[in-house]
N, C-alpha and C positions, 0 to 999 in steps of 0.2 A: 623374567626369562623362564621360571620353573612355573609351573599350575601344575595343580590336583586337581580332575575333574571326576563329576559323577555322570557316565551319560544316562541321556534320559530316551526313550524310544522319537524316533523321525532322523533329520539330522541335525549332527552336534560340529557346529563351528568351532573349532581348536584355536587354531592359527588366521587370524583372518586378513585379508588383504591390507597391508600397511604395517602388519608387525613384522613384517620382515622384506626385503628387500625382493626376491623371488616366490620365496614360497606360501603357499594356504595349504592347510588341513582341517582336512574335516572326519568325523564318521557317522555313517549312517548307522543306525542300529533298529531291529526292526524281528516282531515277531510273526507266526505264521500269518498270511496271507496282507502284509504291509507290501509297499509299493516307494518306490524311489525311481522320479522321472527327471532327468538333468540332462542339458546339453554343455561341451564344453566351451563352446564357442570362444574366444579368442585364446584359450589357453589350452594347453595339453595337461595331460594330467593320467595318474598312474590309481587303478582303483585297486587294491589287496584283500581279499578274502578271509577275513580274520579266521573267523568260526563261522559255522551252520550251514545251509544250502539254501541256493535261490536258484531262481529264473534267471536267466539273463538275455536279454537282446540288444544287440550293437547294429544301429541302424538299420532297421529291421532286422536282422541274421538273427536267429534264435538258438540259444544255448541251453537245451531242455535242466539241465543240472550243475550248475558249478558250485563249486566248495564245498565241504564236506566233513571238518576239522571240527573237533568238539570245541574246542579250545588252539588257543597260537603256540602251546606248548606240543602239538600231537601235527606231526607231519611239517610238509613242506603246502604254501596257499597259492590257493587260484589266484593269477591276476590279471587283468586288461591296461593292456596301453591303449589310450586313446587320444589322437592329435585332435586340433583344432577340429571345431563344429561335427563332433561324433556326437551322435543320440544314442543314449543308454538308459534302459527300463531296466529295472530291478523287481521282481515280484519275490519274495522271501517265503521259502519252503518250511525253515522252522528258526527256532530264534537264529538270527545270526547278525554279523558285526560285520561291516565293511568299509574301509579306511580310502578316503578319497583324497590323495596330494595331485594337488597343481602349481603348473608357474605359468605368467603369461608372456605365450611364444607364439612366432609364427610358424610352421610345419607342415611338409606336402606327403609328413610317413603314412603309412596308411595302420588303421587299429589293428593291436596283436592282442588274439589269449593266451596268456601263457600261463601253462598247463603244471603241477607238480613236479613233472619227472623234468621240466625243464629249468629248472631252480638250481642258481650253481651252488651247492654247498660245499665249504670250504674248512678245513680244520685249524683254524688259526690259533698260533700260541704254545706256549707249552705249561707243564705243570701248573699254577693256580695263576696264570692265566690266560691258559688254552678256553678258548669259546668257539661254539658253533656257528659262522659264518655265513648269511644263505642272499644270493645274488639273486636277484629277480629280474627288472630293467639295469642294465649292465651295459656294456659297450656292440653287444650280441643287439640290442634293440635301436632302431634308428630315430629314437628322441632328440630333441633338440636343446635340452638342457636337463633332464631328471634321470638323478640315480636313486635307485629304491630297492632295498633291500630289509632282510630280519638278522637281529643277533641274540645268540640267549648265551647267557652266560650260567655254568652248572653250579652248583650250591658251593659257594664261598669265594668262585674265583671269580677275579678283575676281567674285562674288555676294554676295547677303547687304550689297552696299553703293550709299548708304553705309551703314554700320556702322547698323542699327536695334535696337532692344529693344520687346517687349511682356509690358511684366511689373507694368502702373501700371494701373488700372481709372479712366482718365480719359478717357472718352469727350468730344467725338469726338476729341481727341488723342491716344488709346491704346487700346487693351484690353487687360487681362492674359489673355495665355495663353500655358501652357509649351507648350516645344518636343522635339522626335525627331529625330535625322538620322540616316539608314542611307547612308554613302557606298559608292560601286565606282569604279574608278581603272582609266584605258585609257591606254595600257597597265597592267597589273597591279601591274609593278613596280616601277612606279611612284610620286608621291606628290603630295600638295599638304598646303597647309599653314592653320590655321586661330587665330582667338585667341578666348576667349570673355573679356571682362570687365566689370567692373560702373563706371561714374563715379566711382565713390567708394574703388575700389581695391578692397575685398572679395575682387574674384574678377578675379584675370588670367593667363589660362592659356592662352598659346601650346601648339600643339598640328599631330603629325606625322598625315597621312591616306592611311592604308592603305586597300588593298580590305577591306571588312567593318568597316568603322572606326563604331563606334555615339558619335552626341556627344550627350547631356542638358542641354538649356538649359530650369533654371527661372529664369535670369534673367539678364539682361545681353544686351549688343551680341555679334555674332556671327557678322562675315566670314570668307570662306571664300576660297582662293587656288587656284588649278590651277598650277603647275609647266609651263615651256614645254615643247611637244611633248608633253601632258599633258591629258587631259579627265577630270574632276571631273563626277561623277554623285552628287546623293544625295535620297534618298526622305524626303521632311519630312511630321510627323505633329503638328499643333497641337491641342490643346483648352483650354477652361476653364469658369466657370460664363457666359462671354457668349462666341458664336460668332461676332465678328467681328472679321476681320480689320485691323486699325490698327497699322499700324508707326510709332513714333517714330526717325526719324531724332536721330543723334549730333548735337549744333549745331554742332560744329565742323568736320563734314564737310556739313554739308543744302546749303550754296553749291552742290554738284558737282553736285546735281540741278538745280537751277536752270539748269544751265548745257546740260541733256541738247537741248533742243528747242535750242538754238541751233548744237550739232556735229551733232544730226541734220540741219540744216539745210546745213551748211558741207559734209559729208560725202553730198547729194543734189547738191551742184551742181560738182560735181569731174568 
């Protein structure tokens, strides 16, 4: 469930059809004047703009400049929705990284750019473990099963808590849908640290977070920790057969939210 990866320039297969039930990941990585030609043909799929600048064309349409982030730490990222049988050319302006998730669906939406200023960022949390939350494909875009989004977490504090799971088709208490994390770590060399596991014991696997660190959660709780003097980046890729989002909180942490509007509160009047 956890890999270290090194990518290497072209594209880098992460997650590849059969480790998981919906979803693949990939990234392209790519310096000035490389090229990346794919169609999505039976599946949709979300491309995010990690860092750098390219070209881009979506069925012919030409996008003389998108992305533009030195790094996934600086700004809010380009990204394209693309349903079924969209053609996308990539020509790369200077080094840059581009994160390709798919599931395969069938869908009549039609491809969206979506732009920085259209990124919902969100302030989630309080005290250490308030983190910055940023919605990209969200219920705002007419996918037919992917949710994609970025979270960083600031030097020392938690995300992902409290510790939640969605892997129960109990609506409105749940939804089941598996999960992606593509992590980057600021400094590089950095690390933070993570645990995936189930209530029942099944699955309990603390775990170390490198740059390029890919985590597979088909199931279980699954906080995430940044390292002091340490910023925790990672690109989250959710599907299932229902697209919506419903996190169950752990019961023996949900008190901590409870408590969020009352330190927001203490923490306004200081």
């Amino acid at each position: 469930m956890i890999k270290h990866v090194t990518l290497q320039y072209g594209y880098n297969s992460l997650v590849e059809k059969g480790e998981m039930q919906y979803i693949e990941l990939g990234v392209f990585k790519g310096k000035a004047g490389d090229t990346f030609a794919w169609n999505t043909e039976g599946c949709e799929a979300v491309l995010v703009f990690l860092s750098g600048r390219c070209r881009l064309r979506v069925n012919g349409e030409e996008y003389p400049v998108v992305g533009g982030r030195r790094s996934v730490f600086e700004g809010n990222a380009w990204s394209l929705y693309a349903p079924n049988g969209t053609q996308v050319d990539i020509e790369v302006l200077d080094e840059a990284e581009v994160a390709v998730s798919q599931t395969r669906v069938t869908t009549d939406a039609a491809p969206k750019l979506i732009p920085p200023d259209e990124v919902n960022v969100r302030d989630v949390g309080v005290w250490n473990w308030r983190r910055d939350v940023k919605d990209i494909v969200d219920k705002r875009t007419p996918a037919a099963r992917l949710l994609v989004g970025e979270t960083i977490n600031p030097p020392g504090n938690w995300s992902s808590w409290p510790p939640h799971k969605h892997d129960v088709h109990d609506p409105p208490r749940e939804c089941k849908m598996e999960e992606v994390y593509l992590f980057k770590v600021q400094p590089s060399s950095s690390f933070g640290l993570g645990r995936l596991y189930t209530a029942d014991g099944t699955i309990d696997e603390p775990f170390v977070i490198r740059d390029n660190t890919v985590l597979r959660i088909p199931k279980g709780y699954h906080p995430i920790a940044a390292a002091p003097g340490t910023r925790v980046y990672y690109l989250w890729v959710l599907a299932g057969e229902h697209r919506d989002l419903i996190p169950n909180d752990a019961p023996e942490f949900r008190w901590q939210k409870d408590t969020e509007a009352v330190i927001r509160e203490m923490q306004r009047q200081r």
